[in-house]
N, C-alpha and C positions, 0 to 999 in steps of 0.2 A: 504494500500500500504506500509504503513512503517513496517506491521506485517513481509513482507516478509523479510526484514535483518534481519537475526539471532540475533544479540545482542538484538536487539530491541523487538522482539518476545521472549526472556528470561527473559528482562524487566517486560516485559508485563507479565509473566507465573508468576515470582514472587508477583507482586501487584496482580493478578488474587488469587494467592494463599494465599498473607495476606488479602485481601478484606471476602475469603468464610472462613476463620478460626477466622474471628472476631479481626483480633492480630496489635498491634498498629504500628504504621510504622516504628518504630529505632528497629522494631524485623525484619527490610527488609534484611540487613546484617547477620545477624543470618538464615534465610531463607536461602537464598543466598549460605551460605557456607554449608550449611546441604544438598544442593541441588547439589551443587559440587564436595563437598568430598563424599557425599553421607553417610556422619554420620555426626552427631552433634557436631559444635566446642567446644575446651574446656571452652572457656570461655561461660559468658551468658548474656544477655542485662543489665542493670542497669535498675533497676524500675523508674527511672525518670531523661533523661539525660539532660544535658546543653544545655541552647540557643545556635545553634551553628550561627556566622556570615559566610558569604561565598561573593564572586563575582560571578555576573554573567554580562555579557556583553548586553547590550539594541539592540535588532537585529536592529532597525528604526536609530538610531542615530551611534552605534558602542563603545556608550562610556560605560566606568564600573561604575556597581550599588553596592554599598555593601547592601545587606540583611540580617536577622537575620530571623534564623529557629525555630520555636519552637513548642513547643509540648501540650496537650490536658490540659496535669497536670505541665507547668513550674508555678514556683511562681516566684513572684517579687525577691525575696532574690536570687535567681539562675541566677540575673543578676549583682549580685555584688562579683560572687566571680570570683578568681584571673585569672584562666584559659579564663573562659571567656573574660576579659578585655585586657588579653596577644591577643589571638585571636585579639579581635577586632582594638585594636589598630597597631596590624602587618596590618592588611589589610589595615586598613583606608587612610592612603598615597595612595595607588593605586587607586583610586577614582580617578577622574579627576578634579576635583574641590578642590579637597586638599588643603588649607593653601591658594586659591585665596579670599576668603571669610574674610575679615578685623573686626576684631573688634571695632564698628561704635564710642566710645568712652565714657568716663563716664557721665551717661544721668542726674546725679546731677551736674555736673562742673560749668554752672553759677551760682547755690547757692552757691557754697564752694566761687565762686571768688565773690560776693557781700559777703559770709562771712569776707571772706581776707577783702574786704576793709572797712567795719567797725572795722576791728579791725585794720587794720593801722591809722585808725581816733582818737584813743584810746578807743574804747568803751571796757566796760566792757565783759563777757563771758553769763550775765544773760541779759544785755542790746541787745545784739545780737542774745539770743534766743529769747526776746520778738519782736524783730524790723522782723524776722526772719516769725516766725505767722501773725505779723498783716501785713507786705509789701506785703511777698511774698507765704503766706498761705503754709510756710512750717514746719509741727511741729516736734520739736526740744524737748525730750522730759526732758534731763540733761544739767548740765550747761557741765561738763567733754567732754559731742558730741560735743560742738562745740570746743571743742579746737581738738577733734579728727578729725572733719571735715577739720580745719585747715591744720592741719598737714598731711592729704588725698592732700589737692588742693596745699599744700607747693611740696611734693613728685611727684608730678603731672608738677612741674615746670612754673613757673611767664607765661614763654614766650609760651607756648602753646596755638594754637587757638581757635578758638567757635567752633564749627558746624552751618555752613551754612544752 
């Protein structure tokens, strides 16, 4: 029934005609215009193109999905370059969930703050990594971490709370 709308029944002609040539799918658009102009565009597919991101809308809910398209032959490296991450990160805001999502908070913070308070007692930096292993079976593996820890739970602020 939906062969009957034209557009859709062109759709259709083209995957019908990348399926029996064997030819990979980002050669649909090349199809496409060869089919239209009825000669061959100037240009010609890239042998391996970029993940592309896209939205698409969830029909059951209404709300938007970002997905990533990708192809037979992408590598991992073809999702670090620049284009790509331009792409993804334009979309990403339009997601509905955007930025509602919090970051649950530093999941070392009461180490740093029983660090802190050995060292307001004056303990040493070597006395704090051993009290550190044997209390709290955290290993600590420089004396320099923990003044770095420190200085993490100092930047983090006294007055901030636990997690509940």
């Amino acid at each position: 029934m939906t062969l009957k709308i034209p557009s859709n029944k062109f759709e259709y002609d083209i995957e019908t005609i990348i399926s029996a040539l064997g030819l990979p799918e980002r050669y649909a658009y090349f199809v496409e215009r060869s089919l239209v102009m009825k000669e061959p565009p100037e240009f010609f597919p890239l042998d391996r193109p970029l993940p592309r991101p896209f939205i698409k809308r969830d029909p059951n809910t209404g709300r938007k999905k970002l997905f990533i398209e990708i192809y037979g032959d992408t590598k991992l490296s073809d999702f670090g370059s620049k284009l790509f991450a331009y792409n993804f990160k334009r979309l990403q805001p339009k997601v509905y969930d955007y930025g509602t999502i919090k970051k649950l908070g530093v999941s070392n913070f009461d180490i740093w703050e029983q660090l802190a308070k050995w060292r307001s007692e004056g303990k040493s930096y070597k006395e704090i990594r051993t009290l550190a292993q044997e209390k709290l079976n955290y290993f600590i593996k420089y004396d320099e971490q923990v003044k770095t820890y420190l200085n993490r739970y100092k930047k983090l602020g006294y007055t901030r709370k636990k997690k509940v």
